[in-house]
C-alpha positions as semicolon CSV with decimal commas, in nm:
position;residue;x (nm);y (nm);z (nm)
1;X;2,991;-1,907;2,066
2;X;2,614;-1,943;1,971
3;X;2,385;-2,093;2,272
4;X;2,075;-2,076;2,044
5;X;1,966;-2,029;1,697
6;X;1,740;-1,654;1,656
7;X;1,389;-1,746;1,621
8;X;1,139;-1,509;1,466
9;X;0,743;-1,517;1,384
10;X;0,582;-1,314;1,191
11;X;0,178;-1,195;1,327
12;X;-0,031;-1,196;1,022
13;X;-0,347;-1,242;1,195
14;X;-0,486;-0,975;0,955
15;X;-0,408;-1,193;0,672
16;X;-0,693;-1,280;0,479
17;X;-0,783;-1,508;0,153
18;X;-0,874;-1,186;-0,052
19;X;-0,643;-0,950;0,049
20;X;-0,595;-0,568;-0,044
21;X;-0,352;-0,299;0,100
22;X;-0,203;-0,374;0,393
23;X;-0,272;-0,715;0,326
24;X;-0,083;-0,741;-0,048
25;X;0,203;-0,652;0,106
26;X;0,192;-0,855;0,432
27;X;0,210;-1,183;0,173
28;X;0,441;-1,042;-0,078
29;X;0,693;-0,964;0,263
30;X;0,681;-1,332;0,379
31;X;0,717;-1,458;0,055
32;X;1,013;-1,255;0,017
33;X;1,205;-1,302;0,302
34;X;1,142;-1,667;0,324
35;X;1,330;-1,646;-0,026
36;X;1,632;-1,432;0,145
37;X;1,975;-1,636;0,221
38;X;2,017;-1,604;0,608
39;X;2,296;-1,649;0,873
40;X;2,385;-1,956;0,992
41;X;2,189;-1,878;1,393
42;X;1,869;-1,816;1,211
43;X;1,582;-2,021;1,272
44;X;1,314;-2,092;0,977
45;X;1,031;-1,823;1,120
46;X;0,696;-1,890;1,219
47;X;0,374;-1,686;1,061
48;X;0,082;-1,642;1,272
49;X;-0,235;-1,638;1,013
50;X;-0,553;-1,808;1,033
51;X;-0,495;-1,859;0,591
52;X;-0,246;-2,094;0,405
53;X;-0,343;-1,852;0,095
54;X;-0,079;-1,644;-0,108
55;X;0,201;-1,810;0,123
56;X;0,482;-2,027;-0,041
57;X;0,452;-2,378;0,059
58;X;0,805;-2,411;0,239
59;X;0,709;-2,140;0,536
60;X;0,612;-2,275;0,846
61;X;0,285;-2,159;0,925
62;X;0,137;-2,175;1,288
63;X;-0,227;-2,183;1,164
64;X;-0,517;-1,964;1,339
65;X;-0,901;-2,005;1,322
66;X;-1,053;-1,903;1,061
67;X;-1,341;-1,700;1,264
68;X;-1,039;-1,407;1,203
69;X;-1,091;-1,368;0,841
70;X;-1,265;-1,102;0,780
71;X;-1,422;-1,159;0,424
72;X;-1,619;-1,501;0,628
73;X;-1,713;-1,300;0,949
74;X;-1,664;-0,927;0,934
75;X;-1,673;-0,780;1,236
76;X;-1,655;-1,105;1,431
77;X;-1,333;-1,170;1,278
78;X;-1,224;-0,813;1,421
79;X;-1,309;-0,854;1,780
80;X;-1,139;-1,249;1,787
81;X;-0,825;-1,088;1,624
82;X;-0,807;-0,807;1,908
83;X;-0,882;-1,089;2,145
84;X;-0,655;-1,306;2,048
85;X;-0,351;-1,044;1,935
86;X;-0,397;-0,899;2,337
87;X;-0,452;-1,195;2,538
88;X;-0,311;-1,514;2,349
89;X;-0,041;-1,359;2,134
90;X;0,191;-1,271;2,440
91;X;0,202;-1,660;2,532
92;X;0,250;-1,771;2,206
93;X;0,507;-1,552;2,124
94;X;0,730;-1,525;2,441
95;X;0,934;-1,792;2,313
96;X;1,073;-1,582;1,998
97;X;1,323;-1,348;1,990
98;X;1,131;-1,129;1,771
99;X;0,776;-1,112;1,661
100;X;0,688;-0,878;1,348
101;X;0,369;-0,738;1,279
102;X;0,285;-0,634;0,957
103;X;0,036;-0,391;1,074
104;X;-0,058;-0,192;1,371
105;X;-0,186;-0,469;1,538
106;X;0,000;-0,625;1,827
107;X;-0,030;-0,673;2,187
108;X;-0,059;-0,465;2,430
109;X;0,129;-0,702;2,694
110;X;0,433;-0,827;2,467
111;X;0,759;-0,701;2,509
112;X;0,955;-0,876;2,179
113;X;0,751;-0,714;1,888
114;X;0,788;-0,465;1,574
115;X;0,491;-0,321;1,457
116;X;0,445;-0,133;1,097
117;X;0,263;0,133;1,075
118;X;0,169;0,258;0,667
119;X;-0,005;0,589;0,761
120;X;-0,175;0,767;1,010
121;X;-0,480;0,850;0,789
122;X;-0,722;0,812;1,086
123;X;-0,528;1,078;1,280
124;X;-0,536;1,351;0,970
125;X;-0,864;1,331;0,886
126;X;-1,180;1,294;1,067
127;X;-1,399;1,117;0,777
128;X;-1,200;0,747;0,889
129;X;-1,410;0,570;1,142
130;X;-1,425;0,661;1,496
131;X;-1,303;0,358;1,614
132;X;-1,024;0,401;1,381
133;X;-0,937;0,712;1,485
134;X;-0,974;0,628;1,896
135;X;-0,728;0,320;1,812
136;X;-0,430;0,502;1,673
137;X;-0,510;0,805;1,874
138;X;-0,522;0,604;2,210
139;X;-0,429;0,272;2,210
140;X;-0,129;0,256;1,951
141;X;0,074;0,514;2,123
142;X;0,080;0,268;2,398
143;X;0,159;-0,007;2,174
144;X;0,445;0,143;2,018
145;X;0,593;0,236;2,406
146;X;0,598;-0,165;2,386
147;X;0,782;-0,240;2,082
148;X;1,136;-0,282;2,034
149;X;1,133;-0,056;1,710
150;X;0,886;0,046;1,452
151;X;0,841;0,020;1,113
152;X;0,725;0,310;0,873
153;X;0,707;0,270;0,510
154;X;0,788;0,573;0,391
155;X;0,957;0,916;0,577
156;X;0,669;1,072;0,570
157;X;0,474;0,855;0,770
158;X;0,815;0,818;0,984
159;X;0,788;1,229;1,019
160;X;0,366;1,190;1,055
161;X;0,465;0,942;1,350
162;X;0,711;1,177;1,530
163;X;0,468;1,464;1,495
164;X;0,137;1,318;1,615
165;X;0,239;1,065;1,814
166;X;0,532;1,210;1,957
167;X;0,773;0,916;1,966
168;X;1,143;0,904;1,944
169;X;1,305;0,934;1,588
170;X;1,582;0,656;1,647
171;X;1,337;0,377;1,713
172;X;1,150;0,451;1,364
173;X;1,314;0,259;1,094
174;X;1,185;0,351;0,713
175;X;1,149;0,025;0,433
176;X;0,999;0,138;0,121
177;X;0,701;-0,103;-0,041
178;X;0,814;-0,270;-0,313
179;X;0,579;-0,404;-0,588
180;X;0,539;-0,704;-0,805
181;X;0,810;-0,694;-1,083
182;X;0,656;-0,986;-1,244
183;X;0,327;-0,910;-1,322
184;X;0,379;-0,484;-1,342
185;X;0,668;-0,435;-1,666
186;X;0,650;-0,268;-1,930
187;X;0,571;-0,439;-2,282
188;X;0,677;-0,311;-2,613
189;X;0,367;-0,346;-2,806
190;X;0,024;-0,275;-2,567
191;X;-0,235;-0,476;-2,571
192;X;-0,598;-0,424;-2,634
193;X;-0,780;-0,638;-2,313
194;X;-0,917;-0,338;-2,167
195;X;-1,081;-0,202;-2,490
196;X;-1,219;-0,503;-2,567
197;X;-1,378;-0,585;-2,195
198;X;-1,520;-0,261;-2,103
199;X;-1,484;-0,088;-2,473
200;X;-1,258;0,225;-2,334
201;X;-0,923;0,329;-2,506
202;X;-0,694;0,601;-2,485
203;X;-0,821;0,703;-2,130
204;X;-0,713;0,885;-1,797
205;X;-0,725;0,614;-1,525
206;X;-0,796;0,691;-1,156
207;X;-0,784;0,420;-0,907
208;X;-0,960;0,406;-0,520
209;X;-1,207;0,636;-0,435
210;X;-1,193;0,513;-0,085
211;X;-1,254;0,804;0,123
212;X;-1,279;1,167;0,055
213;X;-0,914;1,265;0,091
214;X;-0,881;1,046;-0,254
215;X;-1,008;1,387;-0,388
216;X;-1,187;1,255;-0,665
217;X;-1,462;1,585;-0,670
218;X;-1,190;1,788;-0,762
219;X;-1,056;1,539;-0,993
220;X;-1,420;1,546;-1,187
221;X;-1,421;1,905;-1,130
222;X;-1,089;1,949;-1,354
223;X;-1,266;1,669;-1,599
224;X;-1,552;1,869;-1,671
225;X;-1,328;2,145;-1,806
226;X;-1,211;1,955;-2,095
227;X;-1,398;2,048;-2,459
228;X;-1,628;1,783;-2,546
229;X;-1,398;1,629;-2,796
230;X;-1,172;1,604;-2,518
231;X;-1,375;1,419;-2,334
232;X;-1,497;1,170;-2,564
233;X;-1,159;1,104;-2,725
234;X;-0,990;1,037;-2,352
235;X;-1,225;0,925;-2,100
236;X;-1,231;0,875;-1,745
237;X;-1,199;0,539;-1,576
238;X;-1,238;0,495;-1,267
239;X;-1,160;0,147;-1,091
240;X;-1,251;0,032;-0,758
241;X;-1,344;0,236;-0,464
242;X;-1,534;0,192;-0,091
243;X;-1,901;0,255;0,000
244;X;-2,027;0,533;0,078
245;X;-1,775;0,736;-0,126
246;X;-1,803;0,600;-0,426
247;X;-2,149;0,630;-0,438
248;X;-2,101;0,981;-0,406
249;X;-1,890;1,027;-0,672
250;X;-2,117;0,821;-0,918
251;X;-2,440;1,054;-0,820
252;X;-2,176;1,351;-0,900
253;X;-2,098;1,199;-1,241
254;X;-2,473;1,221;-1,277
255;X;-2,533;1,557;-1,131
256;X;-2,252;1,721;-1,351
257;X;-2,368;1,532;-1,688
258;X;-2,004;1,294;-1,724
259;X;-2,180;0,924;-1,799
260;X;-2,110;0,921;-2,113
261;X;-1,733;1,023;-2,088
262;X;-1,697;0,856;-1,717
263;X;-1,649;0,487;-1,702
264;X;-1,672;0,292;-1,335
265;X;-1,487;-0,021;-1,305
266;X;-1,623;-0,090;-0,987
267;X;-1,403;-0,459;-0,971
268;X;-1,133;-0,566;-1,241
269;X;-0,988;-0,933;-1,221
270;X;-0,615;-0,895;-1,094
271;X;-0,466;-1,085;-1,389
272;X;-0,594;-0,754;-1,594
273;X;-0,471;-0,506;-1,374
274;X;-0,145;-0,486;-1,580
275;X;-0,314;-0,384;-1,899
276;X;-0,503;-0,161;-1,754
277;X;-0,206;0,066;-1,703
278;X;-0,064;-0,053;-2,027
279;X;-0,372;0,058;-2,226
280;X;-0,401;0,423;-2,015
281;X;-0,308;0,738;-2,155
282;X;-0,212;0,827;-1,827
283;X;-0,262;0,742;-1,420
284;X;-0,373;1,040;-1,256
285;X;-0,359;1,033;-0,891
286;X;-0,467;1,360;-0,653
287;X;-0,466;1,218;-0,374
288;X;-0,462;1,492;-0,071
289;X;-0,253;1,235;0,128
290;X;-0,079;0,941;0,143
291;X;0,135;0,665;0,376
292;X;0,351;0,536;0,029
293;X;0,113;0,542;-0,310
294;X;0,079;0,184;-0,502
295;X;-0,106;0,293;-0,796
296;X;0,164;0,582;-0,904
297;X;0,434;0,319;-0,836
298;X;0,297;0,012;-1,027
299;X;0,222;0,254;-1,298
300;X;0,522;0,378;-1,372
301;X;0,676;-0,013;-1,353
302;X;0,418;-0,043;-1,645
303;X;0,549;0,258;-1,874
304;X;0,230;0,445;-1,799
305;X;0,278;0,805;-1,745
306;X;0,192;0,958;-1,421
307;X;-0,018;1,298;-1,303
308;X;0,033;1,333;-0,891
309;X;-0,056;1,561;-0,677
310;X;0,227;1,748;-0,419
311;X;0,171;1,501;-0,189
312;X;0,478;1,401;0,018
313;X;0,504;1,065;0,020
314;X;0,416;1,004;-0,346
315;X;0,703;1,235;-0,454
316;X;0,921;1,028;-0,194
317;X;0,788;0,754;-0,458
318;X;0,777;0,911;-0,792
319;X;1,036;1,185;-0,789
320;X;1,125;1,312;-1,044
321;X;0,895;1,048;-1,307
322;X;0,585;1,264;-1,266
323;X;0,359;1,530;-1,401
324;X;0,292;1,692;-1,055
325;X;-0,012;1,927;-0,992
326;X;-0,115;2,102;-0,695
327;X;-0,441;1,885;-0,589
328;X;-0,647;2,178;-0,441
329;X;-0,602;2,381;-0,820
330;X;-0,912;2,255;-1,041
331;X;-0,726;2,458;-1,328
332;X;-0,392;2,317;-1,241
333;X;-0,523;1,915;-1,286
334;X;-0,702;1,978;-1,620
335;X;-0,371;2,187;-1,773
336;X;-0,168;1,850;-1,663
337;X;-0,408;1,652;-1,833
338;X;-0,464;1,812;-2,127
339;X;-0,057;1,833;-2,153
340;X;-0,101;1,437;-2,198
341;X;-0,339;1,499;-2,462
342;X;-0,141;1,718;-2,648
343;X;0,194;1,658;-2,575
344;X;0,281;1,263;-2,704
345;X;0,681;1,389;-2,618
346;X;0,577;1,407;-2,324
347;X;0,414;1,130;-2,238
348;X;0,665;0,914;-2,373
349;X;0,944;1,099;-2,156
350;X;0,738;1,013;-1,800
351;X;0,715;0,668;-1,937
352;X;1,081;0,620;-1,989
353;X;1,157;0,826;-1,650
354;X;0,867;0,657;-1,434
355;X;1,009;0,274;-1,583
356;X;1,348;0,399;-1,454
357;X;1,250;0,501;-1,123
358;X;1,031;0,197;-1,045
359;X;1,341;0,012;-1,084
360;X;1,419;0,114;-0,717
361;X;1,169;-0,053;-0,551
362;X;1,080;-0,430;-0,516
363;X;0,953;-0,656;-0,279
364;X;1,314;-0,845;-0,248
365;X;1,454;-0,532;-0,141
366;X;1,167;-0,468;0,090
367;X;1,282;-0,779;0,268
368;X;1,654;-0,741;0,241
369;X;1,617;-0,382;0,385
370;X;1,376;-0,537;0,658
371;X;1,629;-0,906;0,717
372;X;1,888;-0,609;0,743
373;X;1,771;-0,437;1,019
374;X;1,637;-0,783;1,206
375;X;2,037;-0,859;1,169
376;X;2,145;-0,497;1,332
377;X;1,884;-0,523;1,582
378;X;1,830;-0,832;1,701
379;X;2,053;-1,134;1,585
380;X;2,431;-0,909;1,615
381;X;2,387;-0,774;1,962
382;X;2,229;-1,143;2,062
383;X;2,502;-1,335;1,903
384;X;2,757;-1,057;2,083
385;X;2,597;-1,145;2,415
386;X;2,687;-1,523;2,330
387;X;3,037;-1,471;2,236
């Protein structure tokens, strides 16, 4: 017999009123699993956050201050999170059976939490902020020692975890990203929103110089060895990015003579993301590593063709719906591109693979796989204990 219904909270102290990354899918996994059916000794859970924004109105929300949003207070709202997530998360979460974090974040003296860990970026490459890197090296091993289990989100940052962290295989659990099946599908006839915002058609689209592994020199490299007609006919856009890298890569644009075939999109409005895969010619990611790869996946959900580089975790993603080219072989990316040129079979075959394969993935099976294991973990071996 059940003493006590399972109660569970979910730390989303990260959560912020513009989100991106880690953040995207820390709202689109509480929306989901708040929309799951669950067992009868489940208790509504609780999410930690210090914003109502992007959450469905039915969760029950215990509310934080706002001095941890980051877009208001920077690197304020950094130190109070790592304040509060080491000395007042414990108390406030001692009296659920489960706390998940959708991050790396956590606390240091709690005993009843899941962290989820996307990639280990910091530890692979020594461009990421030293702070960064002295928190994952350091401090998260010891956080993970703490946690019940841990969540990667693909198996390559499970087998990245295992390697340079050296922690046990059977307490890393892999749940895939899903994406937003609403707003990224495919649509028979393709609009003409990007053309007639930032006048650019029948172009290669590249999204995020963030940091250097992005490897968006070689990328330009490969660009410039299209013929001029090439070039002109197909350009480059490129859409967001961080500072300083993407200043780099515009003074490279300059230095190799690409403005006039190179387009930045510094910021597009999210309600036009969608057409701006519908509109490419193709997505062309070469990234030198990644912890899952969003932009291949809501790509192909779109119908737009995909060029990726060998990197693990985006083939774990893409399989066998891309054009794959080896990321370190200038010759190799502008072959794959100019296949797309050339090559409208093609094209139209990646689309109809890449629509297929994105059919695997969604954020209601992101929560189902993740309500799953909460059920194996926690609530059957608790509700055994009652019986």
């Amino acid at each position: 017999m059940i003493k006590g219904k399972i109660k569970i909270a979910l730390n989303a102290s990260m959560l912020d009123n513009s989100p991106t990354g880690v953040g995207i899918y820390t709202y689109n996994i509480i929306n989901s699993l708040a929309k799951l059916n669950w067992k009868n000794e489940y208790e509504k859970f609780t999410v930690f956050t210090p914003t109502l924004s992007f959450l469905e109105n039915k969760i029950n929300v215990f509310k934080l201050s706002n001095l941890m949003l980051s877009s208001q207070y920077g690197k304020i709202a950094a130190i109070i999170r790592f304040l509060w997530n080491t000395f007042f998360y414990p108390f406030k979460s001692k009296n659920y059976d489960l706390v998940i974090s959708t991050t790396t974040h956590g606390s240091f003296f709690a005993n009843n939490q899941v962290i989820t860990i996307h990639d280990l970026l910091s530890l692979r490459f020594n461009t990421i902020s030293p702070h960064q890197r002295f928190y994952f090296k350091y401090l998260l091993p010891y956080l993970m020692a703490k946690s019940k289990f841990v969540i990667a989100i693909s198996e390559t940052t499970k087998q990245d975890i295992i390697k340079y962290l050296n922690f046990p295989e059977e307490k890393i659990h892999v749940i895939y990203n899903g994406y937003d099946n609403n707003k990224y599908c495919f649509v028979a006839t393709k609009s003409n929103k990007i053309a007639d915002k930032y006048g650019v058609k029948n172009y290669f689209l590249a999204i995020g110089p963030t940091y250097p592994h992005k490897n968006f020199e070689i990328l330009l490299s490969a660009y410039t060895k299209l013929s001029t007609a090439e070039q002109l006919n197909h350009p480059l856009v490129i859409v967001g990015g961080k500072q300083p890298y993407l200043n780099r890569i515009k003074q490279l644009v300059l230095n190799i003579g690409l403005s006039t075939s190179v387009h930045f999109l510094d910021y597009v409005p999210d309600n036009l993301m969608p057409a701006l895969y519908h509109e490419a010619l193709a997505l062309i990611f070469p990234s030198l590593y990644e912890g899952f790869g969003m932009p291949p996946l809501e790509a192909m959900a779109c119908g737009c063709p995909v060029i990726a580089s060998t990197t693990p975790a985006v083939i774990e993603v893409c399989e066998n719906a891309a054009l794959y080219i080896n990321p370190n072989d200038e010759d190799d990316i502008t072959k794959a591109l100019q296949k797309l040129i050339n090559n409208d079979s093609l094209a139209q075959q990646l689309s109809e693979k890449g629509l297929a394969q994105a059919q695997k993935f969604s954020w209601a099976k992101t929560a189902q796989n993740l309500k799953t294991l909460i059920e194996k973990q926690i609530i059957l071996p608790k509700t055994q204990a009652y019986v």
